[in-house]
N, C-alpha and C positions, 0 to 999 in steps of 0.2 A: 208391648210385653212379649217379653223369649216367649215359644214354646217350649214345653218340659224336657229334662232330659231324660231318657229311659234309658236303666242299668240293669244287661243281664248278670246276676249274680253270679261270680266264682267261673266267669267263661270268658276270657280274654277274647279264644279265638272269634267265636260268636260276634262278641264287641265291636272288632277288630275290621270284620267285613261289613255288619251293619252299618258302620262310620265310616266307611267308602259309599254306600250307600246313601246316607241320611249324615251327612259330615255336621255335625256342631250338635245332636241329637242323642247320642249314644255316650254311653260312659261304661265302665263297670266296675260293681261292688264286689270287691276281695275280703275274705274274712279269713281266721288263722287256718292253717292247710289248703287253704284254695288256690295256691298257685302253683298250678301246673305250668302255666307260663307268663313270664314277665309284659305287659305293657308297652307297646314301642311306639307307636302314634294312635292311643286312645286314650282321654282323659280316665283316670280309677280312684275310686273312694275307699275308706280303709273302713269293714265291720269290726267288730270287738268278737265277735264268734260267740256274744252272751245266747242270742236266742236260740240258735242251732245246737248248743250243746243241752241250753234249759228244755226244748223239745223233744230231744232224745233221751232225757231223764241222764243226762249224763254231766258230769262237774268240769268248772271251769278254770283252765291252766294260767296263770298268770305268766308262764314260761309260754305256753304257743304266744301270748298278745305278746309279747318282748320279742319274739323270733318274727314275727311277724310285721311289728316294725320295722327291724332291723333289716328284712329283705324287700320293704317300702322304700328304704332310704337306700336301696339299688338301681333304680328301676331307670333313675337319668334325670326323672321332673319329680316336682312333686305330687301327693296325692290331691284330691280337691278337698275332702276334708278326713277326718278320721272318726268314727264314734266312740265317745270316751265310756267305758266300762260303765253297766246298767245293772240294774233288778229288776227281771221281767217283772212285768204285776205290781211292782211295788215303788211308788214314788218316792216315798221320804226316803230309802234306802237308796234311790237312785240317786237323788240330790248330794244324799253322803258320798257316794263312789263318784262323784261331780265334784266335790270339793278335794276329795283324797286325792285322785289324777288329773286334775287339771294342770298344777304346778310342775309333773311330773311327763307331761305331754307337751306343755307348750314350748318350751325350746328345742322342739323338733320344731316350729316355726309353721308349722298346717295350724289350715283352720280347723276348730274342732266342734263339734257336733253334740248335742245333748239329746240323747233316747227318751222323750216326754214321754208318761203314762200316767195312770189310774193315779188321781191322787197329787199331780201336777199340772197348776193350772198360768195362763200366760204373765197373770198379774208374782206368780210367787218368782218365776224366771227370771220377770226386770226384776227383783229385788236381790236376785244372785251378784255377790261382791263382782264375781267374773262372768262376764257376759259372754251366753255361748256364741258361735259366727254363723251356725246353722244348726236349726232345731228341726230333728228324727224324730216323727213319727211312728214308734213301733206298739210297743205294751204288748202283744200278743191276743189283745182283745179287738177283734173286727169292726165290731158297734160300736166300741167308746172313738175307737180311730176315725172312723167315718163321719161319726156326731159331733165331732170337735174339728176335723179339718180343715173345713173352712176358717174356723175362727181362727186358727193359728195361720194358717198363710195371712190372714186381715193383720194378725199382730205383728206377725217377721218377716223380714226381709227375705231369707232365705228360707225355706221347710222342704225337705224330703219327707215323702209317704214311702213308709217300709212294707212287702209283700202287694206289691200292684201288681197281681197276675192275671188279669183276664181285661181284654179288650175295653168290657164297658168300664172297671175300674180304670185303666188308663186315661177314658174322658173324665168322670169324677173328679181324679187327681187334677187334670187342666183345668176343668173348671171351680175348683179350688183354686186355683193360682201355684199349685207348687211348683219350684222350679227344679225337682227330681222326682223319680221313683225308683224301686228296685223289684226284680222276681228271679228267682231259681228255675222258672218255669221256662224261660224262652231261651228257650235251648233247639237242636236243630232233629229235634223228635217230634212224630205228630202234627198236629196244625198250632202247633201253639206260636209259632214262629213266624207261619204264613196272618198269626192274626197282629201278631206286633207289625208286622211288616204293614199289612191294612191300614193300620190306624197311623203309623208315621207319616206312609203317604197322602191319606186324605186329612189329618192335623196340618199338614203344609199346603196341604190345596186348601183347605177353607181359613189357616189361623188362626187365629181367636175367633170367631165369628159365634153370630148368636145361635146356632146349630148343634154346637156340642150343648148346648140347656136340653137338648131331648134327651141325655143320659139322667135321671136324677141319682141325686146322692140316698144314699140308706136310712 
């Protein structure tokens, strides 16, 4: 089994040096106005910019996700996957904005990604006409994320955990199985960087091993 990958959010350059570092490790997660600068040897995932803007009590442009695309499909590769348009908090809404742009994303030819939450469970997913290629963990809820994570990496092949910001979450995440995270945290302020740097190092010195079980889940 890979070890995860870990994406600092909306920080190429960060990215960029980490994966000279820890090469096949690192990725990052781009949302609309995050790019200060384009990708040239780091794999990057594309956000929808729903949560960032739902957290600042502020409304979401259908024109940044379309610009924002559109300067995806500069970059040289492609993305690893995209998140198709969500509703924090709310599942059945979400499933709707899953059905409205899917048709309307997929011949951009990326894999695309479904933002599960509150109200979406792994059995209602397989009955989706269009099967996502990677299921996002986000909802904005901590608890329901944590209490279901497991079971969705046992369901999917692929799962990203969305806001893995703090060291012992990074093990969690591994020992879930997922084979992403992302944080806005690890950035080159603080110790918060010197502790990703920690846990990449010694996830590669020990692997999978039955050592990361002393992190438990929430």
């Amino acid at each position: 089994m890979a070890l995860p990958i870990v994406m600092p959010a909306n920080n190429v350059q960060t990215a960029e040096e980490l994966n000279i570092e820890f090469p096949g490790r690192i990725a990052t997660l781009l949302a609309p106005g995050g790019w200060k600068s384009k990708p040239r040897d780091v794999p990057f995932a594309l956000d929808n910019g729903r949560f960032s803007v739902w957290s600042r009590g502020k409304q979401w442009k259908v024109s940044d996700f379309r610009k924002h695309l559109d300067e995806a499909t500069e970059v040289g590769y492609d993305p690893l996957w995209v998140v198709v348009p969500d509703v924090v908090q709310d599942g059945p809404r979400t499933l709707e904005e899953w059905c409205r742009w899917y048709d309307r994303l997929k011949p951009y030819g990326w894999n695309l990604a479904l933002a599960v939450q509150q109200g979406i469970t792994p059995d209602i997913v397989k009955k989706l006409d269009n099967q996502p290629d990677v299921i996002f963990i986000g909802g904005g809820n901590t608890i329901w994320k944590w209490r279901y994570a497991r079971q969705w990496c046992k369901e999917f092949r692929r799962v990203h955990i969305g806001a893995v910001g703090t060291e012992r979450r990074l093990w969690m995440a591994q020992r879930c199985g997922a084979e992403s995270s992302d944080s806005n945290v690890w950035r080159p302020i603080g110790q918060h960087l010197n502790r990703l740097r920690k846990y990449l190092r010694q996830s590669e010195e020990m692997g999978n091993s039955e050592m990361s079980k002393g992190f438990g889940l929430m």
